[in-house]
N, C-alpha and C positions, 0 to 999 in steps of 0.2 A: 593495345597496351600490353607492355608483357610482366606478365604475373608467375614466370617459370624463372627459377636461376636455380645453374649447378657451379658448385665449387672442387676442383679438381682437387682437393687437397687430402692424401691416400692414409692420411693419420684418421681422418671422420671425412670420406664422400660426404655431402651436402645436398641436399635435392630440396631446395622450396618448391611452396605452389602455393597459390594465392595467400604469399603470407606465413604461410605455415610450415615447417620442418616436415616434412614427410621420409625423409631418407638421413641417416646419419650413422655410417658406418663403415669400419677399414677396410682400406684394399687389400684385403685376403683373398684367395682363391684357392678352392681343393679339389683335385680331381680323384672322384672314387668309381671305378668300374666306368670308364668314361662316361659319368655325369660331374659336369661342375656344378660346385655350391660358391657363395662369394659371403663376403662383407663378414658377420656373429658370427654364422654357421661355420664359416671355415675356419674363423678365428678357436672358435670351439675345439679344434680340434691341431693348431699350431704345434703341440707339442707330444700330442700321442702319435699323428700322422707324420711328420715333418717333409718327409721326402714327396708327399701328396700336397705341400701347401708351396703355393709361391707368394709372396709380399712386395716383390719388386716390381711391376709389370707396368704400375703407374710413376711410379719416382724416375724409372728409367726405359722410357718407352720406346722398344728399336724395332727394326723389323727380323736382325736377325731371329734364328731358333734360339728360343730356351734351352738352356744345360741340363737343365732337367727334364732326363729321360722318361719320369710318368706324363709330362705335359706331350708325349708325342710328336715332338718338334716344332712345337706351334711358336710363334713369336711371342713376345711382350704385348706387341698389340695388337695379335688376337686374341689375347688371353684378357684386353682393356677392353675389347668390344665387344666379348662375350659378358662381360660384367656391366657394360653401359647397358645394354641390351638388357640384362638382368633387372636393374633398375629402373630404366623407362615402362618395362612389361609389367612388372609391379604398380608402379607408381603415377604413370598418366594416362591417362583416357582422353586430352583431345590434341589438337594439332598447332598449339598457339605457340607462339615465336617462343626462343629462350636466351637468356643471356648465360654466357660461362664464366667461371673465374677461373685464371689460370694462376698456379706459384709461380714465380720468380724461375725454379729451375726447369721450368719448360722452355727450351732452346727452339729456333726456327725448325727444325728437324722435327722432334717431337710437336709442334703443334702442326705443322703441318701432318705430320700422320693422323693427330687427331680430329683435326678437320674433316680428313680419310674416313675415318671410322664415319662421323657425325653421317658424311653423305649416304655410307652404305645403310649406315640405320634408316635414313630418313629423319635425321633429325635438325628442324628446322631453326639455326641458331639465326640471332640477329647481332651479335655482339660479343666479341671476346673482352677482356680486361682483367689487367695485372691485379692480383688479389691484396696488393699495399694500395695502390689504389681506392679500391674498390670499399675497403675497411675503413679510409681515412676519408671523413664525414665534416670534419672543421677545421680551421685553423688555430694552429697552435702559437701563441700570440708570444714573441722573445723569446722562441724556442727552436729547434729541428725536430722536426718528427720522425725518429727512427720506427718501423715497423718491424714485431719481431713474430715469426710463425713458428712452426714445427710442425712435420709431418712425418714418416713412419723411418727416412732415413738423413733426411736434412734438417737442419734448420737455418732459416734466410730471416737475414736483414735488410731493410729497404731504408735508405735515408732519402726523403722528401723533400720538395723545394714546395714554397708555397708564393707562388706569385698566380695571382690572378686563377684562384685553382689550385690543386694538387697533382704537384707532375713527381714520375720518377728522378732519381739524381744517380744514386751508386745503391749496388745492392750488391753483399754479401752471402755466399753459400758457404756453409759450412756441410762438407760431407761426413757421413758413418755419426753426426751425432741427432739423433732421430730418437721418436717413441719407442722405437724396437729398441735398439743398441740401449737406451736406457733403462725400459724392461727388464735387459739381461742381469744391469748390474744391480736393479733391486731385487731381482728373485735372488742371485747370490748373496745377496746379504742374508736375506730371510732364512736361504738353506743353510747358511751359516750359523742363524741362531739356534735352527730347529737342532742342528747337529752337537753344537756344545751343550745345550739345554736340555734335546732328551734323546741323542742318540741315534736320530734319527736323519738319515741325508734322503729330501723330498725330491733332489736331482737326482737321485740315483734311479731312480723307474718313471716312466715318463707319463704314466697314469696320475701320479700325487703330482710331476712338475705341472701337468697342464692343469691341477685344481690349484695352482699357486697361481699359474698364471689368471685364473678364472677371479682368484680374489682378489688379484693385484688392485684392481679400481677401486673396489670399495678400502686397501689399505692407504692407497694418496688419500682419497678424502681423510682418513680418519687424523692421516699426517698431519695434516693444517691443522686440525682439530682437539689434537691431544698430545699429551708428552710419553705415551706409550701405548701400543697398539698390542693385541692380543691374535694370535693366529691358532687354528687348529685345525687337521683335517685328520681322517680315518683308513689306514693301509690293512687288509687284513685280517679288519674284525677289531684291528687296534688304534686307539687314537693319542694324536700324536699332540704337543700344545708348543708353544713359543712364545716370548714376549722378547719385544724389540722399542727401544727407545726413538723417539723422533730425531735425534740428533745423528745416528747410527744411519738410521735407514737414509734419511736427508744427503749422508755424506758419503752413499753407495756411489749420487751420481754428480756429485760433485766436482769432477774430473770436466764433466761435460758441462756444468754452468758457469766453469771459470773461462772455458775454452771460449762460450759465448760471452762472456763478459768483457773478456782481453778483445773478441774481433770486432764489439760493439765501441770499441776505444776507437779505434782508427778510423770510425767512420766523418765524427767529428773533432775538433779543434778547440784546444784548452777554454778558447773564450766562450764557446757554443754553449749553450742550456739544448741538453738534450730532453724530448716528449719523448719517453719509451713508452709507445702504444702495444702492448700486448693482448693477444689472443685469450677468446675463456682456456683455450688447451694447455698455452703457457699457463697460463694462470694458477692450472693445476698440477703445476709437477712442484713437488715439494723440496723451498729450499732455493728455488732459482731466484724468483721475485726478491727476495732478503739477499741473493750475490748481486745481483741488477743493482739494487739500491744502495749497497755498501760502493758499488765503485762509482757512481755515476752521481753529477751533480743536477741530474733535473729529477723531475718526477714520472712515475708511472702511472698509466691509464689500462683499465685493464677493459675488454671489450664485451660485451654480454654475447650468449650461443648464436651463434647464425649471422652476426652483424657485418662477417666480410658478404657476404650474398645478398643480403637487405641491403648494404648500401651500393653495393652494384645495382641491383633493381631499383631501389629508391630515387637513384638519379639517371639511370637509363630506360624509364618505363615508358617511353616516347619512343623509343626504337625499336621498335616490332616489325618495320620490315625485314625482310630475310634477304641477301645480297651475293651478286656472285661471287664475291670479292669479300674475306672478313678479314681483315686487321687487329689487329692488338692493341686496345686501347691504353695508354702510359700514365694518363690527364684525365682531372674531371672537376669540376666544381664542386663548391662547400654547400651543402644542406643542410647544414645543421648551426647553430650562433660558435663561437668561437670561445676558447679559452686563454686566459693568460696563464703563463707559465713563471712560477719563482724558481732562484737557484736553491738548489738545498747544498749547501757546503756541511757535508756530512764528516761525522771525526774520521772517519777511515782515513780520508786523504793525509791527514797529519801523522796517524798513526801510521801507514805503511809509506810514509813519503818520505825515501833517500836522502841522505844525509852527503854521500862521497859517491862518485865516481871510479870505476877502476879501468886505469890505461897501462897495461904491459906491465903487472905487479905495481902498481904506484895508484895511491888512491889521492884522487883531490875532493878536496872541502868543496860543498855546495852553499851557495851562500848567495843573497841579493844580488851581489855583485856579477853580472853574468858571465858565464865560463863560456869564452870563444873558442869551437873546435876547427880546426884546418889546417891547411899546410901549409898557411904564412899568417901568421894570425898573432905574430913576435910586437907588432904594434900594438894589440890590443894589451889592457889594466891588466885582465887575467885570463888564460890561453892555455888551450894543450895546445900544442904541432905535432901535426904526422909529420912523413916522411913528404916530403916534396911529389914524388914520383908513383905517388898511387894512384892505380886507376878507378874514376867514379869521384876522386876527393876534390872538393872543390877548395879556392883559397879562402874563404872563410865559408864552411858546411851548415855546422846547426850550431844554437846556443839554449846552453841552460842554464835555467833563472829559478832559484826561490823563490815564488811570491805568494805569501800569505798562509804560508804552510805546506803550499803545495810548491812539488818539485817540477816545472814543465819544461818540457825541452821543444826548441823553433827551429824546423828545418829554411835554412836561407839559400839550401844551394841549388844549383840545375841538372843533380842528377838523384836527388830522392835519399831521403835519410825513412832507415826502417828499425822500428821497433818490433822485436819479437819476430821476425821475418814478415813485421807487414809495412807497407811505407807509411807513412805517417800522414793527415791529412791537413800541411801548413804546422799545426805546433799540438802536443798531447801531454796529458798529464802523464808523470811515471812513478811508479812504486816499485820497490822493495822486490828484486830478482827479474825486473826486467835484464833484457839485453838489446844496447843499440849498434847496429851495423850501418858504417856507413863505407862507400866503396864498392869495388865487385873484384876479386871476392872482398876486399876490403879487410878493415879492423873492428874490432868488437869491443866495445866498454859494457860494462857489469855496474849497474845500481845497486847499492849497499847501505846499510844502516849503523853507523856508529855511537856507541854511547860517550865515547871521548874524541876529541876534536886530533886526529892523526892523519896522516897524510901532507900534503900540502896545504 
């Protein structure tokens, strides 16, 4: 039976064992006087070290050498199998099978290396599988189940199918927006307040930045938790104070949960009730859960610590033999009873939902009545026309309808209508400063909101 699972995921490594969290920490690595340290320890030392710390090695595992000259031109994934190595030496004492989780952004490439590694460790897996997968435990009843992660430089979306089981469908990576890059832009905030407040820039020496970084976790928790957090630390001999409001700090990283928000749109289609399953990690970055909700008409499940690994072991504890052959499991059965899903027609949609259209300085009225776009589309009630002779433009492309407050637009044609530079999945709700391209290069319409009825 196997009672071992690890979770590749380089925001918190994962290591169960019978059950139990035993390992739970970043893919850090630091090399001092050629010893490495990994995971806290090196974390510890992220910003007084920097040139001694590498963070990428698991998000992007190649065999080239590292750029960086203190790692001795080791690769990525010697620098991941000195750290796997790190944690099994710690952390197991027998020889019993294991299952792995991998993210979404492990490509054939990358797992095949890391398979590489596994054999040179001796490390006996029985099972790969996709970590949306592995975290999706029931069926979400009148729903899709998007899965949402984070790990130290991406964050991935999985949207599920659920037939007979839980299979892959489409899955979205978002690069550079990670724990890290969001880090950056809450320490800026903070070093911002300490600066106006008392004078003090805690980025300017890298002894105070790395004790900002050190506090940074216990400042999210307090975010959920209060409308103003209190900071201080001591340069000197002299201590330093700041206060920072939850709205402030919240909207350091706000750049990046809109980012996730708009690429959570395309995954499904106006009519869909989206499950947005999130991670305990989501869970805690302040700020995003509240953009999740404001654009999105289903509801949010949020996942308790360890649940993508327990449910991978939970429904593979059967396969404990080790294989010469391992594959990447996509698919898995529901263990758990299932839920139903209601729509929540939330006010956002009304309030950010377009009023006009803009086609080459000319704004048209959005209205019940649906607006035909294409290049012969002179029959329909009401129409924009392009030009005849665009390429990509089909004779009747996409249409958009008012219904029920909300502005949606339905791709109808055979070469892909894109919102925001993503294609659209069948038909999507839009607000206020989108942009639709249809064509290649094509034409561009602008969503807008008027308080008086102009235009067409």
């Amino acid at each position: 039976m196997l009672n071992l699972g690890l979770h590749l995921n380089d925001a918190e490594l994962t290591l169960v064992s019978q059950g139990n969290i035993v390992y739970r920490e970043p893919g850090y690595a630091m090399i001092d006087n050629e010893e490495f340290s990994f995971g806290n320890k090196a974390y510890k030392h992220a910003r007084t070290n920097p040139r001694q710390i590498h963070n990428r090695f698991w998000s992007d595992l190649l065999l080239t050498p590292s750029s960086n000259k203190n790692f001795h031109n080791l690769s990525r994934a010697d620098i991941a199998s000195y750290h796997l190595e790190d944690i099994l030496q710690s952390n197991i004492t027998s020889d019993e099978s294991m299952v792995v989780v991998v993210p979404p952004y492990f490509d054939s490439s990358a797992l095949s290396l890391f398979l590489g590694i596994a054999a040179d460790l001796k490390l006996p897996i029985s099972v790969l599988v996709d970590s949306a997968v592995a975290a999706t435990r029931r069926e979400y009843k009148n729903a899709v189940p998007i899965h949402v992660d984070i790990s130290l430089h991406y964050t991935t979306l999985s949207r599920l199918t659920q037939q007979q089981g839980i299979h892959i469908d489409k899955v979205e990576i978002i690069e550079n927006c990670g724990i890290s890059e969001m880090c950056d832009a809450w320490l800026n905030v903070i070093a911002k307040s300490f600066v106006e407040q008392s004078r003090f820039d805690p980025m300017h020496k890298a002894e105070t930045e790395q004790v900002l970084l050190n506090q940074l976790e216990g400042c999210l928790d307090s975010v959920l938790k209060q409308e103003n957090i209190k900071l201080s630390l001591e340069y000197l001999g002299v201590k330093h104070s700041a206060e920072i409001d939850s709205k402030t700090f919240k909207s350091a990283a706000s750049s990046f949960f809109h980012l996730i928000s708009d690429k959570l749109r395309y995954l499904y289609n106006a009519d869909e009730i989206p499950a947005i399953q999130v991670t305990d990690r989501v869970a805690k970055l302040p700020g995003l859960l509240e953009t999740l909700q404001d654009s999105s008409r289903g509801e949010i499940f949020t996942l308790e610590p360890g649940a993508t690994i327990q449910g991978g072991l939970s429904r593979l504890k059967n396969n404990a033999d080790t294989k010469s052959e391992i594959s990447l499991l996509k698919q898995l059965p529901w263990d758990k009873p299932s839920i139903s899903v209601e729509s929540n027609e939330v006010k956002n949609f009304v309030v950010n939902s377009p009023t006009h259209i803009i086609f080459r300085n000319k704004a048209y009225k959005l209205h019940e009545s649906p607006l035909v776009i294409g290049y012969q589309v002179d029959d329909e009630p009401y129409f924009l026309a392009t030009e005849y002779n665009l390429s990509g433009v089909s004779r009747r492309h996409c249409i958009v309808t008012r219904i029920e407050g909300r502005t949606v637009i339905e791709d109808v044609s055979q070469y892909g209508t894109f919102l925001n530079g993503n294609r659209i999945n069948g038909s999507s709700v839009l607000k206020v400063g989108d942009s639709v391209r249809i064509g290649t290069p094509g034409v561009h319409l602008e969503l807008i909101t008027l308080d008086m009825d102009n235009g067409t």
